[in-house]
C-alpha positions, 0 to 999 in steps of 0.5 A: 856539800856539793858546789851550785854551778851559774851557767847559761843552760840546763846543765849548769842545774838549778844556777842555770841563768839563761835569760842572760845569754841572747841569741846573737845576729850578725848585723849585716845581711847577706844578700842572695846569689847574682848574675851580671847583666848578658842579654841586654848589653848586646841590643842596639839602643834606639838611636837619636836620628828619630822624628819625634817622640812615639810609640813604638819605634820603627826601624828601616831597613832597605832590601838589596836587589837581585844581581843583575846577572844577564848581559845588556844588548848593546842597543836596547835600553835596561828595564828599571827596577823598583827599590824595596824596604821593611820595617822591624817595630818596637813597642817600648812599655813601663816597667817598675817595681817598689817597696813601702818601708814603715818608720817602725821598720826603718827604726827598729831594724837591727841592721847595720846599712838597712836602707843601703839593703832594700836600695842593693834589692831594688837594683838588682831586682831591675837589673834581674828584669831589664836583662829577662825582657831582653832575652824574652825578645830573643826568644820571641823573635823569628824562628832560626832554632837549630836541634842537631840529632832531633826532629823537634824540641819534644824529641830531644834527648838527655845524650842530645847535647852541645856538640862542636858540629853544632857549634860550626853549624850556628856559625855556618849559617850566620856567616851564610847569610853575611851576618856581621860578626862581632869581632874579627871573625868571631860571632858570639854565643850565650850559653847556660853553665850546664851546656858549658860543661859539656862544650868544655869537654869537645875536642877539634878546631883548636879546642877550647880557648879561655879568656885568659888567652886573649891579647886584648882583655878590654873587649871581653863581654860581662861573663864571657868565658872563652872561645871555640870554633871562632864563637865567643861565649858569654855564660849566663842562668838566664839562658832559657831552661824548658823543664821538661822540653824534651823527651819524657822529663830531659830538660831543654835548654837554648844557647844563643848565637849572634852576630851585630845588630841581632836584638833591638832596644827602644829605651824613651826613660833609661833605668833608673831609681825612684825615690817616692814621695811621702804622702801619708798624714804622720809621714810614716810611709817610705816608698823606693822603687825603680822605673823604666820605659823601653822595649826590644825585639830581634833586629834581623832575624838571620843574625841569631840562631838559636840552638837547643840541645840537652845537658849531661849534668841537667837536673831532667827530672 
C-alpha cells in the first residue's frame, strides 16, 4: 500500500493540509527612498530686527553709488547726490498636510510601530515639501541662466552637458559681480546625480576633489560631495529635471551655483507636527499632520546662476 503523505500543497496529494500554513508579513515596514533637506539649508531665515508681525516681509537693500571719479576744483563746491534703496518682498503662506486613521485601523493593523510609521511619513513628506518651495523660489527668481553650446533651453542637446568651461563660467560671474562666496573663495553649487556623473569625469583645474580630502569635515553641507574649480557641490534629486526641455525628447536638467544670501526665507511658524483633535462622537477618528508658515524668494539676483545643460546618462525619452 502506497504511503498518504500530510503536506501543506497540492504535491503532498490527497493529505495536502494548507489551510494550516499562512501566508507570512514581515511586521516592519520599509519605507520609500529619501533625499535630506538641500535647498532650504541655504536661505537666510527672516531676521528678528522687524517692526512688527505682517505680511509679506520686505527686505532692504541700499544701492551703492557711482564712483566719484572726476577731480574737485579746488574752488568749486561738489554737487550732492541723492542716496538710493530696494526692496525684495517675501510672501510667507501655509503649508500643511495630514492623515485620519480609523480606531479599526490603528487596532487591527499588524505592524510593529505603526503609529511611529504614519508619524516618519508625515515628516518626511514636510521635509520633501519645505525643501521643493524653496527650489521653486530659485527657479522663480531672476533670469541669471546660463546655456554653454546652446541659444535657448529648446535647443539644448543630448552631447550639451556639464563641462569645466561651465563651471568657470558660473563662477566667473558671480565673482564679477562681488558675490560673496560661501567659504574662502568657494561658492557652492546644487547639481542633479546624472550631471554629477558627467562633472566627475572633467579633467583640468585640479580636477575633482571629494570631501574625503577636506581638513575641516565640520562644515560640509547636507549631501555635499566634492569639489571643482573652487565650486563646492552639494547633490540632490530635486534639482529641476524638464522632461523634454531640450531638443526632440533630451532632457533639461538645472545645476545651481550661489554664493551668500542668494535665497530669502520669511518663516512666521517653523515646522513642525500637529497632533489633531478628536472631534468625532465615538472618538474614532485620529488626526496627524504638519503645518508650517513661511516663504522664500531670491534675495539678490546676481548671487546664483543657473545653468542648464543635458546628461549622458539622462533617460531623454
Amino acid at each position: 500500500m502506497a504511503e498518504v503523505f500530510t503536506g501543506a500543497s497540492s504535491a503532498a496529494g490527497s493529505g495536502q493540509l494548507s489551510n494550516q500554513v499562512l501566508t507570512a508579513y514581515q511586521r516592519t515596514a520599509m519605507f520609500a527612498l529619501r533625499s535630506q533637506v538641500v535647498f532650504d539649508q541655504f536661505a537666510k531665515v527672516k531676521p528678528g530686527n522687524v517692526t512688527s508681525p505682517g505680511n509679506p516681509v520686505k527686505f532692504l537693500f541700499w544701492s551703492d553709488m557711482t564712483p566719484a571719479t572726476t577731480a574737485l576744483t579746488e574752488t568749486v563746491d561738489v554737487d550732492a547726490v541723492g542716496l538710493s534703496d530696494s526692496l525684495v518682498t517675501v510672501t510667507p503662506a501655509e503649508y500643511g498636510n495630514a492623515v485620519l486613521l480609523t480606531i479599526r485601523l490603528r487596532t487591527d493593523d499588524f505592524l510593529v510601530g505603526f503609529d511611529a510609521d504614519v508619524a516618519s511619513l508625515l515628516n518626511y513628506n514636510m521635509v520633501d515639501t519645505i525643501d521643493t518651495l524653496a527650489r521653486n523660489a530659485i527657479d522663480a527668481g531672476g533670469t541669471e541662466v546660463i546655456i554653454p553650446s546652446a541659444a535657448t533651453e529648446a535647443d539644448i542637446q543630448a552631447t550639451d552637458v556639464i563641462t569645466v568651461d561651465s563651471v568657470r563660467t558660473a563662477r566667473a560671474n558671480l565673482s564679477s559681480d562681488s558675490v560673496m562666496p560661501w567659504y574662502g573663495n568657494s561658492y557652492g553649487a546644487i547639481i542633479h546625480p546624472d550631471v554629477a556623473f558627467d562633472l566627475k569625469g572633467e579633467t583640468g583645474d585640479g580636477a575633482w576633489s571629494s570631501t574625503a580630502t577636506y581638513s575641516e569635515p565640520t562644515r560640509i553641507w547636507n549631501d555635499e560631495i566634492g569639489t571643482f574649480a573652487g565650486v563646492r557641490f552639494i547633490e540632490s534629486p530635486r534639482a529641476l529635471i524638464t522632461d523634454g526641455g531640450g531638443t526632440s525628447t533630451v532632457d533639461s536638467y538645472t545645476t545651481y551655483f550661489f554664493g551668500q544670501e542668494f535665497l530669502a526665507k520669511a518663516e512666521s511658524i517653523a515646522p513642525h507636527m500637529v497632533l489633531g483633535p478628536v472631534t468625532d462622537k465615538l472618538r474614532r477618528f485620529q488626526p496627524l499632520g504638519w503645518h508650517t508658515y513661511a516663504g522664500w524668494s531670491v534675495l539678490r539676483t546676481l548671487a546664483v546662476r543657473r545653468l542648464l545643460t543635458a546628461s549622458s546618462i539622462g533617460a531623454n525619452s
